[in-house]
KOLVO-396537 format. One record per residue (C-alpha): residue in one letter; x negated, y, z. Coordinates in nm, 2 decimals, padded with zeros to 4 digits. Each point is the difference from the previous one (the first is absolute). Layout:
N
LUMGU   aa     east    north       up
LUMGU    A        X        Y        Z
...
% end
This chain:
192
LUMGU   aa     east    north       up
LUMGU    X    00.00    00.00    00.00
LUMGU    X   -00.15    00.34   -00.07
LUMGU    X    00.19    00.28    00.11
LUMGU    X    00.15    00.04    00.35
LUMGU    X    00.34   -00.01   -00.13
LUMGU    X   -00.05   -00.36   -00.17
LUMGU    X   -00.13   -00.14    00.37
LUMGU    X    00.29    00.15    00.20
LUMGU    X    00.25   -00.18   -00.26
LUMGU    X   -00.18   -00.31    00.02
LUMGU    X    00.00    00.03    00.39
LUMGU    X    00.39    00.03   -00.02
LUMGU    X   -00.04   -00.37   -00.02
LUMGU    X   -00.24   -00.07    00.28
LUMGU    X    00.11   -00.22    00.26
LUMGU    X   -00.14    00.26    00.24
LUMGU    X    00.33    00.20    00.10
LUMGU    X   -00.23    00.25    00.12
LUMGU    X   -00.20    00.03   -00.34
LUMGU    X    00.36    00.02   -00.17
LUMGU    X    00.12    00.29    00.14
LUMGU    X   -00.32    00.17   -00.08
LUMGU    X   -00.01   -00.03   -00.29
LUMGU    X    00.40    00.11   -00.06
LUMGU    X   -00.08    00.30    00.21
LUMGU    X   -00.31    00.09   -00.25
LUMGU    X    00.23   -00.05   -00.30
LUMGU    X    00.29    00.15    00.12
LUMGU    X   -00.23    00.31    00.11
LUMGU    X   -00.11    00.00   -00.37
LUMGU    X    00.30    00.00   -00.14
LUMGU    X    00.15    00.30    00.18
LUMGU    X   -00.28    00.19   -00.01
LUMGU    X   -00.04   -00.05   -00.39
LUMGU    X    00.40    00.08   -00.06
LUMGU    X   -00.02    00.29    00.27
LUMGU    X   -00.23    00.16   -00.22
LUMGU    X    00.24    00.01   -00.26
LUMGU    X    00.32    00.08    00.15
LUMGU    X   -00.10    00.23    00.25
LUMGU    X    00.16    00.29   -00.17
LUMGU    X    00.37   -00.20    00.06
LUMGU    X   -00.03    00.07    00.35
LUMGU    X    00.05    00.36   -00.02
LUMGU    X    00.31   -00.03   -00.18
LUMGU    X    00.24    00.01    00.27
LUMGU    X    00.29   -00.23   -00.18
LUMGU    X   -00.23   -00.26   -00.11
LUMGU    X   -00.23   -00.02    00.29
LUMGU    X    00.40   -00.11    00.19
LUMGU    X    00.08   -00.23   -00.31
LUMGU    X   -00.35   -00.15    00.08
LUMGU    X    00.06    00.00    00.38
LUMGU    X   -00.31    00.19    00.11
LUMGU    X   -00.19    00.10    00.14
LUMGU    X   -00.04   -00.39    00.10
LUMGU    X    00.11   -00.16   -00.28
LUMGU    X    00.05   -00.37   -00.08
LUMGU    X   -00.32   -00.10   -00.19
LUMGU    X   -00.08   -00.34   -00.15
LUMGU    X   -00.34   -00.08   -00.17
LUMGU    X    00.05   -00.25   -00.34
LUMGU    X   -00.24   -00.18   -00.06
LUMGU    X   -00.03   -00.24   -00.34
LUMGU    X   -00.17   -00.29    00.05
LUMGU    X   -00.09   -00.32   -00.21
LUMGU    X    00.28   -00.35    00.03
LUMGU    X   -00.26   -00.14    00.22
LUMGU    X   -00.10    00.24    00.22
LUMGU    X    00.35    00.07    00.04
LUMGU    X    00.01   -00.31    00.16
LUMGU    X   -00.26   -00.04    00.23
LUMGU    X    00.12    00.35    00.15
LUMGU    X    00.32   -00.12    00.00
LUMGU    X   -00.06   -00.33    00.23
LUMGU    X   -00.27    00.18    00.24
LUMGU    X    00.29    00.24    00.06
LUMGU    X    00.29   -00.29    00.11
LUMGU    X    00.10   -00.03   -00.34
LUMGU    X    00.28    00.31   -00.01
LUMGU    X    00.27    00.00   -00.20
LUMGU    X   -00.02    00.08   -00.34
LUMGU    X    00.20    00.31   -00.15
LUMGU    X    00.30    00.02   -00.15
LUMGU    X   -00.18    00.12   -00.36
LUMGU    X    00.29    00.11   -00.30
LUMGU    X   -00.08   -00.28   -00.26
LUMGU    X   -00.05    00.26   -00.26
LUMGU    X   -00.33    00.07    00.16
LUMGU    X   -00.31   -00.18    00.00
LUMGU    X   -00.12   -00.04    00.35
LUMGU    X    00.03   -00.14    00.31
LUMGU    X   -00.07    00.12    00.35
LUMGU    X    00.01    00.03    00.38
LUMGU    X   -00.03    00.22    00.28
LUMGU    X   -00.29    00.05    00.31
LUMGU    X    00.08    00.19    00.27
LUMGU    X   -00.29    00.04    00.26
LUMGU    X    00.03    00.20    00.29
LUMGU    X   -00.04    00.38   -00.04
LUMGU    X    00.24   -00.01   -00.27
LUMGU    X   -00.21   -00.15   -00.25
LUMGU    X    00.19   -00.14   -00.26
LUMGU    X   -00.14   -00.15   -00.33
LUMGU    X    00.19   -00.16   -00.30
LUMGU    X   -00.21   -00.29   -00.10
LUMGU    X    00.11   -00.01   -00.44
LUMGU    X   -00.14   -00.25   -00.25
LUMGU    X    00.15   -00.09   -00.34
LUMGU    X    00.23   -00.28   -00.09
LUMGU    X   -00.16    00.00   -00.36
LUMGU    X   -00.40    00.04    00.08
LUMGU    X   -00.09    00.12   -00.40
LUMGU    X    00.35    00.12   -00.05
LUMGU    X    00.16    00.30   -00.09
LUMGU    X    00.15    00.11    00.35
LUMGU    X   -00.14    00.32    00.19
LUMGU    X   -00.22   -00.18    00.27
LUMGU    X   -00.15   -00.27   -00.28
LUMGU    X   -00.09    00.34   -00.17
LUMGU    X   -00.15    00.15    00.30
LUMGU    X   -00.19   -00.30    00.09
LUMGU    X   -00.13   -00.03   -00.36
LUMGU    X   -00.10    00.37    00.02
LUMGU    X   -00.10    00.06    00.35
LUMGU    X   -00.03   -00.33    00.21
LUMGU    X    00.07   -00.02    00.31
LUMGU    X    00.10    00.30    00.23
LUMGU    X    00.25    00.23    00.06
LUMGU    X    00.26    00.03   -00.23
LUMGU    X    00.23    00.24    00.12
LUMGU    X    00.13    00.18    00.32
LUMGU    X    00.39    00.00    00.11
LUMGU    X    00.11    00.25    00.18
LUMGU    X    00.40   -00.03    00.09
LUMGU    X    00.24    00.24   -00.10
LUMGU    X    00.39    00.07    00.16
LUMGU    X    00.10    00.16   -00.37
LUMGU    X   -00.18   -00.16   -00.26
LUMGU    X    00.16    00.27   -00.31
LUMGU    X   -00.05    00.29    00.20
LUMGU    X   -00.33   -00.06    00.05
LUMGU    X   -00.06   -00.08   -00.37
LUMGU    X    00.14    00.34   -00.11
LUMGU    X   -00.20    00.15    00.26
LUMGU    X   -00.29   -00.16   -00.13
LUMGU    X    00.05    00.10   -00.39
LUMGU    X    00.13    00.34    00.12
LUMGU    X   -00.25    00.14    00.21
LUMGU    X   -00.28   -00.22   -00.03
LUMGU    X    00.01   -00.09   -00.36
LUMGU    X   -00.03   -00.38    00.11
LUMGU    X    00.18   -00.22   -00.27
LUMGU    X    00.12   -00.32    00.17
LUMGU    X   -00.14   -00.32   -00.22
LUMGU    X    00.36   -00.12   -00.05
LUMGU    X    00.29    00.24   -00.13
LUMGU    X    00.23   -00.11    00.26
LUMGU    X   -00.04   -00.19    00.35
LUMGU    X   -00.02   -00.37   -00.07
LUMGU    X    00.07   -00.33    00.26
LUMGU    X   -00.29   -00.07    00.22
LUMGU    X   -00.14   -00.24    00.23
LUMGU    X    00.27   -00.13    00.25
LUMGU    X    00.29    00.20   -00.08
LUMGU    X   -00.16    00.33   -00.01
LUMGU    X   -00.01    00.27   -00.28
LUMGU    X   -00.33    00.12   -00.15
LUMGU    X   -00.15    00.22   -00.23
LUMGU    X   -00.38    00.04   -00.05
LUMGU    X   -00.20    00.32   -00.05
LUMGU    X   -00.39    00.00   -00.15
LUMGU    X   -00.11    00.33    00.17
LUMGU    X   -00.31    00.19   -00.06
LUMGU    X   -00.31    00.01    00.31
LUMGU    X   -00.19    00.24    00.02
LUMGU    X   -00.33   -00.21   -00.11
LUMGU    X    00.18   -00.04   -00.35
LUMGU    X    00.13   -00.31    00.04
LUMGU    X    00.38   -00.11    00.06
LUMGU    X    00.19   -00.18    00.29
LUMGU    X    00.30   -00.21   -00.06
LUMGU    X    00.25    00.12    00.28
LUMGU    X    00.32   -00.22    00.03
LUMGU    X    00.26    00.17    00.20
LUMGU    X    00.29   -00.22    00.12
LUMGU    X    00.32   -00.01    00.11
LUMGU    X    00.16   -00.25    00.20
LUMGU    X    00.37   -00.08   -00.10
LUMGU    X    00.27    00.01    00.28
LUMGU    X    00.18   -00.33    00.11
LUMGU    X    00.31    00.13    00.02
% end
């Protein structure tokens, strides 16, 4: 493994529980810092820092991983359940909470090689983090917000079915180093 981040997802699948959350905390502390960069100007807006439910808002950390080490993290972790994925999507995942609220989506693809968005990124990138959720309580509003005021395009021209129920849309915003973040906002669907 050669870079920090590619040990700390390995050690997701120590046996050492200790070593575990370790290396969640470093990659969830990546993540947030990486996407804080580039949505930092959101929190000023007064609407859509609400929408977002800051100032502590609900951040998970996605990370795309091979099939295999999908697996091992998945077992040293009690084997949780899998998510709910739309079939129209080509993925599958889980959640990790630590404590601290750490929480990272472990992602691989259903088709390694295929044509589905984390096969992509895996072909492109390799592993690491993929993209950063944060939750929303008005999925539109903040989208209008976003193309309004921030001239943010969301990657989809309406909000789509996500992961267990919820409703997503995905947004590839610009860092300040010149790169771009995939930010997932997502709202969760009432059970009334």
């Amino acid at each position: 493994m050669s870079s920090p981040l590619a040990q700390s997802i390995a050690d997701l699948s120590s046996v050492d529980e200790s070593k575990r959350l370790a290396a969640a905390s470093d990659i969830y502390r990546l993540g947030r810092a990486i996407a804080g960069s580039a949505v930092s100007e959101w929190w000023a807006d007064r609407e859509l820092s609400a929408l977002l439910h800051g100032p502590n808002p609900a951040i998970t950390v996605g990370i795309a991983v091979q099939r295999d080490t999908f697996g091992h993290i998945r077992v040293a972790n009690g084997t949780p359940r899998l998510a709910d994925v739309p079939p129209d999507q080509d993925a599958e995942e889980f959640e990790l909470d630590f404590v601290g609220g750490i929480s990272l989506d472990i992602l691989t693809t259903r088709e390694p090689g295929g044509s589905g968005a984390i096969a992509k990124y895996l072909a492109r990138f390799g592993e690491g983090i993929q993209q950063v959720e944060y939750r929303c309580s008005n999925l539109e509003r903040a989208t209008e917000i976003l193309k309004k005021e921030f001239r943010v395009a969301p990657v989809y021209p309406e909000t789509r079915a996500g992961t267990d129920g919820t409703r997503v849309n995905f947004f590839l915003v610009p860092s300040p180093d010149g790169d771009k973040v995939l930010i997932e906002l997502y709202e969760l669907q009432s059970r009334g």
